[in-house]
Kinemage of the C-alpha trace (Angstrom):
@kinemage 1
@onewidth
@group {chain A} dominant
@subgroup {mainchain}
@vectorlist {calphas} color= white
{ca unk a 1} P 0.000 0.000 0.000
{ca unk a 2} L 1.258 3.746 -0.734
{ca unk a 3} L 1.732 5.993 2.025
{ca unk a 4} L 1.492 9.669 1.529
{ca unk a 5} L 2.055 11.741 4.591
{ca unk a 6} L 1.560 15.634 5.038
{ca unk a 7} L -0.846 18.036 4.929
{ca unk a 8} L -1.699 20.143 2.059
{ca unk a 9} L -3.281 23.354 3.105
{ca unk a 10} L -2.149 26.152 5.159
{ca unk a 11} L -3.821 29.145 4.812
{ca unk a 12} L -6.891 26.645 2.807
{ca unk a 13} L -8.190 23.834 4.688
{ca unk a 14} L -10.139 22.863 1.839
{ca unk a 15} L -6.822 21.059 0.110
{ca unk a 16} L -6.833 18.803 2.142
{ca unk a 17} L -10.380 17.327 1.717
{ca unk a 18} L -9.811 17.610 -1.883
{ca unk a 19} L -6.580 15.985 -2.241
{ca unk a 20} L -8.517 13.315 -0.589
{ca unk a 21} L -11.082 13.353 -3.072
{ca unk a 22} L -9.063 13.528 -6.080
{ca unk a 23} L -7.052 10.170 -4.975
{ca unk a 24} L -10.711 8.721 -4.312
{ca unk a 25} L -11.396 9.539 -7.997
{ca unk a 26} L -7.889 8.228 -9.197
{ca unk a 27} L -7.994 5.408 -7.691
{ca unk a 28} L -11.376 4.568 -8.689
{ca unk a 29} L -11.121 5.375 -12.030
{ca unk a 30} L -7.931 3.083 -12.204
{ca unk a 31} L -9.588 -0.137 -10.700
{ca unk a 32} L -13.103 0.322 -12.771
{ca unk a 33} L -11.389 0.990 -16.338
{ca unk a 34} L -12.730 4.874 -16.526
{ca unk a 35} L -10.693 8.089 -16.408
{ca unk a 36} L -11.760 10.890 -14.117
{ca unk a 37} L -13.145 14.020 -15.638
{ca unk a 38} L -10.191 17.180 -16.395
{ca unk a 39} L -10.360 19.827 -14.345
{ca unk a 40} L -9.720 23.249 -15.868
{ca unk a 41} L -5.419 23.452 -16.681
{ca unk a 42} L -4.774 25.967 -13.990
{ca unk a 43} L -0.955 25.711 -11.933
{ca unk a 44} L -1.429 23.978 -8.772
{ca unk a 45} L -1.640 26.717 -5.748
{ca unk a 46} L -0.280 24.532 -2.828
{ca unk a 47} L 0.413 27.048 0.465
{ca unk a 48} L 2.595 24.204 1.483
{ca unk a 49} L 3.298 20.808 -0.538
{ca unk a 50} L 5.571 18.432 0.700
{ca unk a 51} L 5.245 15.855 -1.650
{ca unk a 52} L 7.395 16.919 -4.798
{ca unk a 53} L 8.074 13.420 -6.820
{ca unk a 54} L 5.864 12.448 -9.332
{ca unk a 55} L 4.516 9.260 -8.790
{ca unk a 56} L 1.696 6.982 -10.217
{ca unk a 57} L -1.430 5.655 -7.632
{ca unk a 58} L -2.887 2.661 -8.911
{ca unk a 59} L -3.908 0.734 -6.119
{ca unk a 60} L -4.541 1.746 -1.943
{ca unk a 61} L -3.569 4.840 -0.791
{ca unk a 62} L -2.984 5.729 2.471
{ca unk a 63} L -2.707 8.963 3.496
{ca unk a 64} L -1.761 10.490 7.043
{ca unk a 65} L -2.005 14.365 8.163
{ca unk a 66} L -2.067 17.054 10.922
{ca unk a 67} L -4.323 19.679 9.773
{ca unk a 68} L -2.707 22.795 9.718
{ca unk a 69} L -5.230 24.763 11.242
{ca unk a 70} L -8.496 24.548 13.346
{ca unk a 71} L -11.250 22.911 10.958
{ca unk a 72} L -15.147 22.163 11.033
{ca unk a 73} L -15.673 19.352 7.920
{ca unk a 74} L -19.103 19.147 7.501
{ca unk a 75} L -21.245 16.287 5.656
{ca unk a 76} L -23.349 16.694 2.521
{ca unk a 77} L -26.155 16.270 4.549
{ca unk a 78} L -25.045 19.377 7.146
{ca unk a 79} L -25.607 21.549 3.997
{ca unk a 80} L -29.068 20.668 3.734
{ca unk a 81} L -30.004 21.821 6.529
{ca unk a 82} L -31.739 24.864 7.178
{ca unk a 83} L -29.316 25.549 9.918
{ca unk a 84} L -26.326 25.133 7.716
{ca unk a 85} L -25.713 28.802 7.458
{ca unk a 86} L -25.807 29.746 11.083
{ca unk a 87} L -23.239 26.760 11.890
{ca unk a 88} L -20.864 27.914 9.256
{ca unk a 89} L -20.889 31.282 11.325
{ca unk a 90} L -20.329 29.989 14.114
{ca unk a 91} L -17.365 27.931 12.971
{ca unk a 92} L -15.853 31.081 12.252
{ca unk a 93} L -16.521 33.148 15.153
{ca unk a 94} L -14.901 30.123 17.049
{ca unk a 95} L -11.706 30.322 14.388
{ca unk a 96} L -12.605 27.384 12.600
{ca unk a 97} L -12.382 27.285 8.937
{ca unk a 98} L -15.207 25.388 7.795
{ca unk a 99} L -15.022 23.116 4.929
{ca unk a 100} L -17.119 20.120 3.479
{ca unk a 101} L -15.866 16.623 3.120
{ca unk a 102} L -16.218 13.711 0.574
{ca unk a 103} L -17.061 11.039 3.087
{ca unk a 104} L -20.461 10.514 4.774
{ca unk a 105} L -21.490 11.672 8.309
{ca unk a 106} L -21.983 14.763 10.123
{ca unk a 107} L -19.760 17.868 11.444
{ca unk a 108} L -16.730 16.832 13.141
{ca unk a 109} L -14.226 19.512 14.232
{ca unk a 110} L -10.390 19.230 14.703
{ca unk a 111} L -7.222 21.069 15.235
{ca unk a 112} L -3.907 21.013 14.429
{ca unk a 113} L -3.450 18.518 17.507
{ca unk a 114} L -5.200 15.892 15.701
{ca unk a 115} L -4.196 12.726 13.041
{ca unk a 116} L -6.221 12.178 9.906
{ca unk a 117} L -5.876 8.724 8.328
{ca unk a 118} L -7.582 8.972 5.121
{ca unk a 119} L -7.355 5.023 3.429
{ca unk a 120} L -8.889 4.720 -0.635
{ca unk a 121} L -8.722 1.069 -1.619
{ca unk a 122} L -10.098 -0.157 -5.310
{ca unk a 123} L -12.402 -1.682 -4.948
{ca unk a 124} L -15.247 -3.631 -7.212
{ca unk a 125} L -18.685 -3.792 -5.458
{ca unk a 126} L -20.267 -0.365 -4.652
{ca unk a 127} L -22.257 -1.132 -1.674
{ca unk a 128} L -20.677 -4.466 -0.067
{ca unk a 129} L -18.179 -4.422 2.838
{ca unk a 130} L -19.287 -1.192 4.708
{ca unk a 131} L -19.896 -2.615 7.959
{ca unk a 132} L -17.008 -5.192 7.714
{ca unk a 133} L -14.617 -1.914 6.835
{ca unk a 134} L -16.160 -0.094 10.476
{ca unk a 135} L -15.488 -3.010 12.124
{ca unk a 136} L -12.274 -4.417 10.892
{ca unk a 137} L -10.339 -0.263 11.144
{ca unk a 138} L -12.154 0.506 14.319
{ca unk a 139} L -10.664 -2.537 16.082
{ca unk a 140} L -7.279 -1.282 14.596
{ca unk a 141} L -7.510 2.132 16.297
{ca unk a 142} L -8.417 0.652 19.651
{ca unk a 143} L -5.726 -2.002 19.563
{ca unk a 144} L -3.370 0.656 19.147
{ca unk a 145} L -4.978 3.045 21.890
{ca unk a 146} L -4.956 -0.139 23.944
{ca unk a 147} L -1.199 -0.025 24.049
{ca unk a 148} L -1.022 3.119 25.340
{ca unk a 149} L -3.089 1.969 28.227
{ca unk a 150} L -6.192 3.518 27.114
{ca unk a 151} L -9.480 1.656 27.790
{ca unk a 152} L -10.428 1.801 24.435
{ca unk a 153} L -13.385 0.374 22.786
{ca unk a 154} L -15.365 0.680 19.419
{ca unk a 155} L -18.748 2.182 19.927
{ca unk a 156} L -21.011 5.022 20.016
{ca unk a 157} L -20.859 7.453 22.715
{ca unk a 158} L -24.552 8.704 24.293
{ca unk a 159} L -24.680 12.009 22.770
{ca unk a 160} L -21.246 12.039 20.258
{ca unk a 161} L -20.789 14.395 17.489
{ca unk a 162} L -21.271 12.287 13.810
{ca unk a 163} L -22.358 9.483 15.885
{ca unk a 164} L -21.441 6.262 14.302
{ca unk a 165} L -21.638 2.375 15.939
{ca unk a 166} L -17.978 2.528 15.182
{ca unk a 167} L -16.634 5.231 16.659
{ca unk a 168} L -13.316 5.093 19.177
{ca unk a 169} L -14.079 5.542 22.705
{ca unk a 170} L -12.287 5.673 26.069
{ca unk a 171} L -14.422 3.760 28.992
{ca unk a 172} L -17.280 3.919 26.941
{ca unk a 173} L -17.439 7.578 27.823
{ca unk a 174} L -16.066 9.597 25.358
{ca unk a 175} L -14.860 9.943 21.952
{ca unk a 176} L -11.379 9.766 20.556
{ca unk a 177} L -11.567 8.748 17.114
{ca unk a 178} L -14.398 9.530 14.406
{ca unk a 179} L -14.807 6.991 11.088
{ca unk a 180} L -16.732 7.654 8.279
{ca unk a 181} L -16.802 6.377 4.606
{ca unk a 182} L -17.568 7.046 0.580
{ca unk a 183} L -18.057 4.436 -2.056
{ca unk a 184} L -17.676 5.211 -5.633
{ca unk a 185} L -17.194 3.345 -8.663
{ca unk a 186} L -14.278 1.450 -8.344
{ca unk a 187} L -13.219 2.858 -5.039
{ca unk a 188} L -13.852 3.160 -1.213
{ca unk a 189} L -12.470 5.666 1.155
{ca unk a 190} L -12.001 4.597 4.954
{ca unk a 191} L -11.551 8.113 6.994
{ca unk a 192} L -10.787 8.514 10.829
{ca unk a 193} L -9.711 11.696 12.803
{ca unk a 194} L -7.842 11.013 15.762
{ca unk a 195} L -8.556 13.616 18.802
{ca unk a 196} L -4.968 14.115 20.322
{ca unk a 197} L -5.381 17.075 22.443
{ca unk a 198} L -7.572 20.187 22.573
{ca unk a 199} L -10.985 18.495 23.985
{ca unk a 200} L -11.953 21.687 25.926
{ca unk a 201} L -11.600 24.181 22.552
{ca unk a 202} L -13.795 21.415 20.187
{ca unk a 203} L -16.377 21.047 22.864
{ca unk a 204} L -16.942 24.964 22.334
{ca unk a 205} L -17.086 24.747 18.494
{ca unk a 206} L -19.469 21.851 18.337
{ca unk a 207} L -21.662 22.937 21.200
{ca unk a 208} L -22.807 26.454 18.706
{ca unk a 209} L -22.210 24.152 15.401
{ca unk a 210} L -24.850 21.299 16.417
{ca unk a 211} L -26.919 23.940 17.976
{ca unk a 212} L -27.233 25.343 14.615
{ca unk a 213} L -27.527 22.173 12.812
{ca unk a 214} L -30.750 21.328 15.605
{ca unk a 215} L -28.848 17.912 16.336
{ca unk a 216} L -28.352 16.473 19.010
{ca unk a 217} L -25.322 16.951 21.044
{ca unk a 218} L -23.575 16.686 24.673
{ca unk a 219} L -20.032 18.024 25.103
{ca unk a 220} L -19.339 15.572 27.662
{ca unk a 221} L -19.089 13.405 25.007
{ca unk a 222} L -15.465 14.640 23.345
{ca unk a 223} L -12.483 13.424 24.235
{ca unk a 224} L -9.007 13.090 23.641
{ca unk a 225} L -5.972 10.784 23.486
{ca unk a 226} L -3.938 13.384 25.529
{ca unk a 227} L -6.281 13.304 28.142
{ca unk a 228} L -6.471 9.501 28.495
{ca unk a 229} L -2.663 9.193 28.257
{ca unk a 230} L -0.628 12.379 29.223
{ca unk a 231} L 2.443 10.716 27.814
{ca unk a 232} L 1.682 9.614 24.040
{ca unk a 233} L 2.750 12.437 22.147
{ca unk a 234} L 1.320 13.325 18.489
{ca unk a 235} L 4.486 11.980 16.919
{ca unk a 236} L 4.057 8.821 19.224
{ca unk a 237} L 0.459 8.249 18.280
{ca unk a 238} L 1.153 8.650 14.345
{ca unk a 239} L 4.486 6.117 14.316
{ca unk a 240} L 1.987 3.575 16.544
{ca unk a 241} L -1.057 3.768 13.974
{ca unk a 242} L 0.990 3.883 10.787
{ca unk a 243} L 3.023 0.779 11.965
{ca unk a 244} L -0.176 -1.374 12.562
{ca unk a 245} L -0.969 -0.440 8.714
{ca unk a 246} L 2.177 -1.588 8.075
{ca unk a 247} L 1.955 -4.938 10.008
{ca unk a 248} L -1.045 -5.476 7.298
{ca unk a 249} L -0.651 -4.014 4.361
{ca unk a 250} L 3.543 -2.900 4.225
{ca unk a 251} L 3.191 0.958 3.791
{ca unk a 252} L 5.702 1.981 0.619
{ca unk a 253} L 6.506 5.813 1.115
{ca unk a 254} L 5.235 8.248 -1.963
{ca unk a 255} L 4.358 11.560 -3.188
{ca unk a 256} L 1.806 13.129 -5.491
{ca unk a 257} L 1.823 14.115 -9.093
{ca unk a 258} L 0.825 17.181 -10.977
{ca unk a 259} L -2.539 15.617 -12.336
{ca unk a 260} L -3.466 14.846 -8.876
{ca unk a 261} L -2.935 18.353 -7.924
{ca unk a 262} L -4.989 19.526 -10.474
{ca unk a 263} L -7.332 17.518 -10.250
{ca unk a 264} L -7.720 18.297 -6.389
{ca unk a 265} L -7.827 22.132 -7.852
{ca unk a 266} L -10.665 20.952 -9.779
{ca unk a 267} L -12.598 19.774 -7.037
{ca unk a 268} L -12.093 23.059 -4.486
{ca unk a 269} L -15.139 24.438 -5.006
{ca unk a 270} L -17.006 21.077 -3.836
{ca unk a 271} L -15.139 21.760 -0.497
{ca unk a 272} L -14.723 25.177 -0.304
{ca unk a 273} L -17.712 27.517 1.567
{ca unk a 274} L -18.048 30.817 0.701
């Protein structure tokens, strides 16, 4: 499996999602026979690109991040709500940049003390696997939390923002990890955001997002890894995760090419709000 590491946007949050995106596509349109739709032929605009080599992506793709700044990614169906406008304010007034996703689920919020594992596989069904996907990464996530001497479990927490059956918990009490997915033709994306540290400033931002939204909500739900274990570091927490991939699937370092750039371009103003 190729492993792509580093975040994309600094001073635009909404690279990230849609470097995301654009590997969903590639990779989709590799395994299924098709070719992804051009964007327009404008030079990539990167604030900070680390990857530099060009370098095909035919098969899985796993990429890990930081964020580089404080983010609300909000689901498709967060748009439709008639709320939608009112949370995207009060993203903002809490210093959030918001920005919406690819994958399914509601708003989660993050900072840049928090790990995004973002795994595309080909893949040739279109529906099957979904739950066997939740089950099989969320057990993954707790093993490794489990090392750290968290009491970690895979479930929903009473009350969680994007509640899922698969989210990461400690004690059954709060939430530490967040999973969602997107199938396409040819493809599947696996997503989880890992809550290191900053509990106290994400229970403020969801509390006056969800209130927006009219969903339910209880800040006693969010949690984070830092909290649970004072001594695992970011760094510590990445290496830990990245190494059970590896113990799977043997993680082969790469970087991104210019079509997936532009491609990514293509796709900023399905991320971007305005």
């Amino acid at each position: 499996m190729d492993l792509l590491r580093g975040a994309f946007g600094v001073k635009d949050p909404a690279w990230d999602v849609a470097v995301t995106h654009a590997l969903l596509r590639r990779v989709g349109a590799t395994s299924s026979g098709t070719v992804s739709p051009e964007p327009s032929a404008v030079s990539p605009t990167l604030d900070a690109v680390s990857p530099t080599l060009d370098a095909e992506i035919p098969g899985a793709v796993l990429r890990a991040y930081r964020p580089q700044s404080r983010v609300v990614a909000f689901g498709r169906r967060d748009t439709r709500r008639p709320g939608f406008p009112a949370a995207v304010d009060a993203a903002r007034a809490a210093g959030f940049t918001p920005v919406v996703r690819p994958q399914g689920g509601r708003a989660v919020a993050y900072t840049e003390h928090s790990l995004v594992l973002d795994h595309i596989h080909p893949h040739a069904e279109t529906l099957g696997g979904m739950d066997e996907r939740f089950a099989t990464y969320g057990k993954l996530w707790a093993q490794v939390l489990s090392e750290f001497g968290i009491d970690a479990r895979v479930g929903e927490v009473p009350g969680e923002y994007c509640p899922g059956a698969y989210s990461v918990n400690a004690r059954g009490s709060v939430k530490l990890v967040g999973t969602a997915q997107r199938v396409i033709k040819g493809a599947w994306l696996f997503s989880a955001v890992a809550i290191h540290d900053d509990a106290e400033v994400l229970r403020a931002v969801l509390s006056g997002v969800y209130r927006a939204l009219d969903l339910p909500f209880d800040i006693a739900s969010v949690g984070s890894i830092r909290d649970e274990a004072p001594d695992v570091s970011l760094d510590l927490l990445e290496t830990a995760v990245l190494a059970a991939y590896d113990a799977d699937h043997v993680l082969t370092p790469i970087t991104v090419d210019g079509e997936a750039t532009r491609t990514a371009e293509g796709l900023l103003p399905d991320h971007r709000i305005t």
